[in-house]
KOLDRENDREN-326056 format. One line per 10 residues: for each residue x, y, z of N, C-alpha, C. Coordinates in pm, whole numbers, plus 50000, padded with zeros to 5 digits. Layout:
<nodes>
X Y Z X Y Z X Y Z  ...
</nodes>
This chain:
<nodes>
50576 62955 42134 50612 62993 42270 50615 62871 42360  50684 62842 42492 50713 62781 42573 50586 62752 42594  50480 62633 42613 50399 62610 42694 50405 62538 42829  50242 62583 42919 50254 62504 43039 50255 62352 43015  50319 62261 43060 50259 62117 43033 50245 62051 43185  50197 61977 43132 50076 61921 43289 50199 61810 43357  50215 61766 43505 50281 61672 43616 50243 61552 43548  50357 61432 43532 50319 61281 43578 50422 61265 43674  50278 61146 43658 50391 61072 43800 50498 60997 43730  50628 60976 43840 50680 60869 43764 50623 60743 43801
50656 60688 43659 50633 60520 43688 50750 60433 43745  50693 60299 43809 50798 60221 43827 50892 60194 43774  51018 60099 43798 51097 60097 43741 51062 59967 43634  50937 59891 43674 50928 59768 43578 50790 59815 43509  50777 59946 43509 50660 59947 43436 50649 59937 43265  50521 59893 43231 50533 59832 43051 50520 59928 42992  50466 60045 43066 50430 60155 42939 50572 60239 42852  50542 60260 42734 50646 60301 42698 50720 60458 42768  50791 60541 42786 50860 60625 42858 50750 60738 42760  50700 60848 42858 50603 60975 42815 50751 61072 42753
50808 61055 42811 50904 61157 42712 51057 61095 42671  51130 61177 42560 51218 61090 42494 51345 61205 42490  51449 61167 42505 51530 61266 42473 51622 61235 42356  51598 61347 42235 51692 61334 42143 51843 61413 42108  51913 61362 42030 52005 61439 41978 51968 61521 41861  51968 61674 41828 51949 61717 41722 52089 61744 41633  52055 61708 41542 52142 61719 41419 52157 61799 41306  52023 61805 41257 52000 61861 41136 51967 61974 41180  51975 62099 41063 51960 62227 41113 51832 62234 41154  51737 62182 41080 51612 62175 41152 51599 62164 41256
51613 62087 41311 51632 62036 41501 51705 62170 41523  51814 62195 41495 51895 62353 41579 51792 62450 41587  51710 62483 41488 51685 62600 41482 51542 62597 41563  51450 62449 41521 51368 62442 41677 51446 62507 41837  51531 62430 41823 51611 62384 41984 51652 62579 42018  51681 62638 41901 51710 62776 41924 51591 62867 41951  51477 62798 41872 51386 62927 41864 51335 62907 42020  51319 62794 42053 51270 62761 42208 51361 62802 42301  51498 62836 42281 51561 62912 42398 51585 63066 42380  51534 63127 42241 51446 63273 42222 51321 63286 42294
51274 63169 42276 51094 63273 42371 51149 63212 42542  51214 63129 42540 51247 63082 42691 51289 63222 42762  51420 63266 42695 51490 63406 42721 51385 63516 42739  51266 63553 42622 51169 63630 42645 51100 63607 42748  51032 63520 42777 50953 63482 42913 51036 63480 43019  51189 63460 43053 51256 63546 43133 51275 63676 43167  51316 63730 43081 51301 63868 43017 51401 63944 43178  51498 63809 43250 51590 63917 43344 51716 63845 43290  51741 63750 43194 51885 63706 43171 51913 63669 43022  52026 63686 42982 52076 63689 42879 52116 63512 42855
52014 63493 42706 52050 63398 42685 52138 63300 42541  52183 63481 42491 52221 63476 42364 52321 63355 42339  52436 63324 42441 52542 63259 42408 52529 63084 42407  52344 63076 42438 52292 62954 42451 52283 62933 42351  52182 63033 42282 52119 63002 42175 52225 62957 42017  52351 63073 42036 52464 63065 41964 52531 62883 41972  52545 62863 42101 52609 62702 42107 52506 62588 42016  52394 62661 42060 52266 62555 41939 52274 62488 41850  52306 62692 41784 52325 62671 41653 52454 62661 41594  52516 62621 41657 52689 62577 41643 52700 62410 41653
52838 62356 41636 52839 62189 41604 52843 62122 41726  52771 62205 41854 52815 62103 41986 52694 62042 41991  52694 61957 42152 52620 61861 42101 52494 61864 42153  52392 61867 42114 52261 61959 42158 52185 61822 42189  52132 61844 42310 52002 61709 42354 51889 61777 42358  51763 61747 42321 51597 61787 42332 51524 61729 42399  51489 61769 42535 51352 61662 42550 51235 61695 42457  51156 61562 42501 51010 61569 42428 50895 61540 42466  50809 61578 42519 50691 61494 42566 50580 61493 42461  50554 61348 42421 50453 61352 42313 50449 61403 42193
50613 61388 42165 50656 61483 42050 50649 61643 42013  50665 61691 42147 50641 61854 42151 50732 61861 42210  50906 61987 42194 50970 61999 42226 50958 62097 42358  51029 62039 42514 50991 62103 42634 51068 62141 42697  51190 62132 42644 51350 62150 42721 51465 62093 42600  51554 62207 42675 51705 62122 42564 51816 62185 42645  51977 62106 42629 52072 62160 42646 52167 62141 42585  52301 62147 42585 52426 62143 42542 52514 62101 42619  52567 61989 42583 52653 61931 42629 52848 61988 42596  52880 62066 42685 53030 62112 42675 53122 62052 42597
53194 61954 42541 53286 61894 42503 53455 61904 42552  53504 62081 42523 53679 62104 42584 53622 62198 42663  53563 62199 42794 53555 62324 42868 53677 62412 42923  53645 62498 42926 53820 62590 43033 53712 62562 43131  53799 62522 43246 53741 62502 43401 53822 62582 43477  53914 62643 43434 54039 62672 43573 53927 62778 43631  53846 62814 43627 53746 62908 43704 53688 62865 43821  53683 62738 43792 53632 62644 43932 53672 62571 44045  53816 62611 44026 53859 62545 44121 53857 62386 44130  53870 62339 44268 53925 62185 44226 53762 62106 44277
53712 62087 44175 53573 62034 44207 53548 61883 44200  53655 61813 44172 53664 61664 44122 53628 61644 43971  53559 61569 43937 53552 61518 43788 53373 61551 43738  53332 61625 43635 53254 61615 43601 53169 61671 43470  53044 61692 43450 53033 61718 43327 52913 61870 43286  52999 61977 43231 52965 62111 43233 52857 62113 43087  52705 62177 43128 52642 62178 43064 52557 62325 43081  52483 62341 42943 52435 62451 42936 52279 62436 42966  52176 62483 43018 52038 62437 43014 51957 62576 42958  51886 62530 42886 51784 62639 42881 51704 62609 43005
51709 62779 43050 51664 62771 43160 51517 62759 43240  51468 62694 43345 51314 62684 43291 51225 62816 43359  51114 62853 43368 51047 62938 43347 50966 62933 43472  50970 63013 43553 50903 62977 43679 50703 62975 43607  50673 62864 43687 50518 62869 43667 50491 62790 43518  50623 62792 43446 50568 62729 43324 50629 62620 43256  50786 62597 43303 50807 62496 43253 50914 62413 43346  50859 62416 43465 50927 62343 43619 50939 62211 43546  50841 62170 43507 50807 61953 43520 50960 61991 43393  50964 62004 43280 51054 61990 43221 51237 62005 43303
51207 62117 43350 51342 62176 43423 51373 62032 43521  51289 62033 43619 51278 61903 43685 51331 61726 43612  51275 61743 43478 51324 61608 43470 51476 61595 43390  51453 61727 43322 51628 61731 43300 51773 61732 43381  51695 61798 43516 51783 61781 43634 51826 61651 43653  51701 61524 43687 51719 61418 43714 51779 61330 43589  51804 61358 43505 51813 61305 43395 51975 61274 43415  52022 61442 43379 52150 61476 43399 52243 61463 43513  52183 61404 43642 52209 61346 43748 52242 61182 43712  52170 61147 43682 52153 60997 43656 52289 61001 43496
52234 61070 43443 52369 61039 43313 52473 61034 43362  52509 61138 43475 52680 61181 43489 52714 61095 43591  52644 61023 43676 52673 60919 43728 52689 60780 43715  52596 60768 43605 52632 60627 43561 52778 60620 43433  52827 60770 43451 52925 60753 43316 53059 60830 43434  53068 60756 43591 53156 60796 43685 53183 60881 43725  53108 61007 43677 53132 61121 43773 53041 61187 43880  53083 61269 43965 53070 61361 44071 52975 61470 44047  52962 61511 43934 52888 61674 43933 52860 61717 43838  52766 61770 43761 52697 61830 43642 52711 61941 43733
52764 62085 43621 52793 62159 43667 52771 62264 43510  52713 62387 43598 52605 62504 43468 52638 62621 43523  52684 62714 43437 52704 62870 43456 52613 62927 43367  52564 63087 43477 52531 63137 43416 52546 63299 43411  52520 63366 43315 52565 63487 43349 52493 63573 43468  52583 63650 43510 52625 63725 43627 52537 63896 43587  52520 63903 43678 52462 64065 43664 52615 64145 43694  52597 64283 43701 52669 64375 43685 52726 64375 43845  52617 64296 43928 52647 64310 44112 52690 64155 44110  52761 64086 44002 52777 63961 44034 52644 63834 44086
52584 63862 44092 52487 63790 44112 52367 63725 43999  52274 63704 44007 52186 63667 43856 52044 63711 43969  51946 63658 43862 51758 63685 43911 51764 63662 43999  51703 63689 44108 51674 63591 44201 51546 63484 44177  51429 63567 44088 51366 63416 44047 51447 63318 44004  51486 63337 43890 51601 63227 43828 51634 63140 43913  51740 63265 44031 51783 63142 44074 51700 63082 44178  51608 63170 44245 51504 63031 44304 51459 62928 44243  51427 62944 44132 51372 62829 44031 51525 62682 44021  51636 62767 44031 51708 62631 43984 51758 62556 44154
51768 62633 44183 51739 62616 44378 51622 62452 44366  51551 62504 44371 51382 62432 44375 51456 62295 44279  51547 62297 44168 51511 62193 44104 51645 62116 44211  51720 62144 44293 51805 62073 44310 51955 62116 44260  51983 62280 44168 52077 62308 44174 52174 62402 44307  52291 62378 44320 52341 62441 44464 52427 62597 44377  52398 62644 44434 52444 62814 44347 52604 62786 44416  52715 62866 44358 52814 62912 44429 52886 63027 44389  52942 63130 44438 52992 63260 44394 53027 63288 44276  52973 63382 44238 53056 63440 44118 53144 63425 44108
53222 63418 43995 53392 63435 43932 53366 63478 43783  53471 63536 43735 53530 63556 43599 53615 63457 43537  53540 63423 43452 53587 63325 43311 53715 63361 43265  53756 63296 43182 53922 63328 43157 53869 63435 42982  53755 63424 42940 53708 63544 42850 53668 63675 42892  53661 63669 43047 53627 63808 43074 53487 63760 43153  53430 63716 43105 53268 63715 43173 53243 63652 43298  53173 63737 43375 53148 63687 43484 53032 63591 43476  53018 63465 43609 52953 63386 43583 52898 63303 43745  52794 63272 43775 52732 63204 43804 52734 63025 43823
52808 63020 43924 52830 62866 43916 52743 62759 43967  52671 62689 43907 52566 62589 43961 52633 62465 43956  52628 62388 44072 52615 62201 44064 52537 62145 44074  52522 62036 44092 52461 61911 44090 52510 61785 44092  52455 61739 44256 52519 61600 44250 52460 61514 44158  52563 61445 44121 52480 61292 44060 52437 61198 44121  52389 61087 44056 52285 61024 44118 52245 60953 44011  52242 60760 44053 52184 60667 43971 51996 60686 44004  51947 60659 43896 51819 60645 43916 51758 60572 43871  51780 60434 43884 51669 60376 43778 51567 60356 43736
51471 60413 43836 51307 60419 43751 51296 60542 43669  51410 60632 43588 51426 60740 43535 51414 60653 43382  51461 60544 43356 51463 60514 43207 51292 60491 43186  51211 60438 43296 51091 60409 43255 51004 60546 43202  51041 60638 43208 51017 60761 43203 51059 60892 43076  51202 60882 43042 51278 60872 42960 51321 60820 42872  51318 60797 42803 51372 60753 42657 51523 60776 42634  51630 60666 42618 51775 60717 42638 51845 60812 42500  51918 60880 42485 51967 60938 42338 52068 60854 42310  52080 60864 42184 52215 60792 42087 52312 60891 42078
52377 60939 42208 52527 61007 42210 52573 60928 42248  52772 60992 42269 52868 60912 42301 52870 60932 42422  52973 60874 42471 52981 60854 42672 53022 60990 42734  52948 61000 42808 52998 61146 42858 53144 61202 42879  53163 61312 42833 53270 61387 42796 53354 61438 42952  53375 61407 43060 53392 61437 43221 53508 61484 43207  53496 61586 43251 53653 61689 43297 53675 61657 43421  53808 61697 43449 53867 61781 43606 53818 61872 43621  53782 61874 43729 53826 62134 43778 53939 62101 43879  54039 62183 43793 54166 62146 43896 54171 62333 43941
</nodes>
């Protein structure tokens, strides 16, 4: 199950210690099926949103990142590759990702540093906006914990729309943003350069 894990601070940007958490790429099914089972009890400890089509991308060939603190897995997402955007309208250039979502009360510090993470990635690789859907209730809307929780980390909600599959969805951004005392903190992954769309 998802555990609580405890606040650091960040460190400087010249500090010697090595980075408390690391983010990897998983590859092997092993890694998927961690990275899946943790967005099963994530979904349970939600227990108001559907997180099946996360868990499905996991365990599929896209490209899955893990954080880690201390070698205990605390967060992961998916990185989009050919998104359909025409849902979004003309948003400028940027890069559509999936997050497991974090857990009010239990896994903020994680949610939190993936925010900043993914801020700092999509900007230093020229774009405008990390940008996350999620599903829509039946009134168009999602949790409202939820979405207070992604509120709190720095995501900006914007109206519902329908996907070009039918599903309604939940549109979150996020500006980017260089950060550099984020590597002292972080550990960088061995992916390729970020994948940045249009929303035309």
């Amino acid at each position: 199950m998802v555990r609580a894990r405890g606040t650091h601070r960040m460190p400087t940007a010249n500090s010697s210690r090595d980075p408390v958490y690391e983010m990897r790429t998983m590859r092997t099914g092993a890694e998927r099926a961690e990275a899946a089972a943790f967005a099963e009890d994530t979904a349970l400890l939600l227990a108001q949103q559907a997180v099946g089509q996360l868990v499905d991308l996991i365990r599929s060939q896209a490209t899955v990142l893990a954080l880690h603190e201390d070698g205990v897995l605390v967060g992961c997402l998916v990185v989009h590759q050919e998104p359909d955007l025409r849902h979004w309208g003309r948003d400028g250039r940027g890069l559509l990702v999936s997050v497991v979502p974090p857990v009010p009360g239990c896994s903020e510090q994680a949610g939190r540093l993936l925010t900043l993470w993914l801020a700092d990635y999509a900007a230093r690789h020229g774009l405008e906006w990390v940008w996350w859907e999620l599903p829509a209730t039946s009134h168009g809307e999602m949790s409202a914990t939820l979405l207070d929780a992604v509120r709190d980390l720095g995501w900006e909600d914007l109206p519902a729309v329908r996907r070009g599959d039918g599903e309604q969805v939940v549109r979150l951004r996020l500006r980017t943003a260089v950060r550099d005392a984020l590597t002292a903190v972080i550990s960088a992954p061995d992916i390729p350069p970020a994948p940045g769309v249009s929303a035309r």
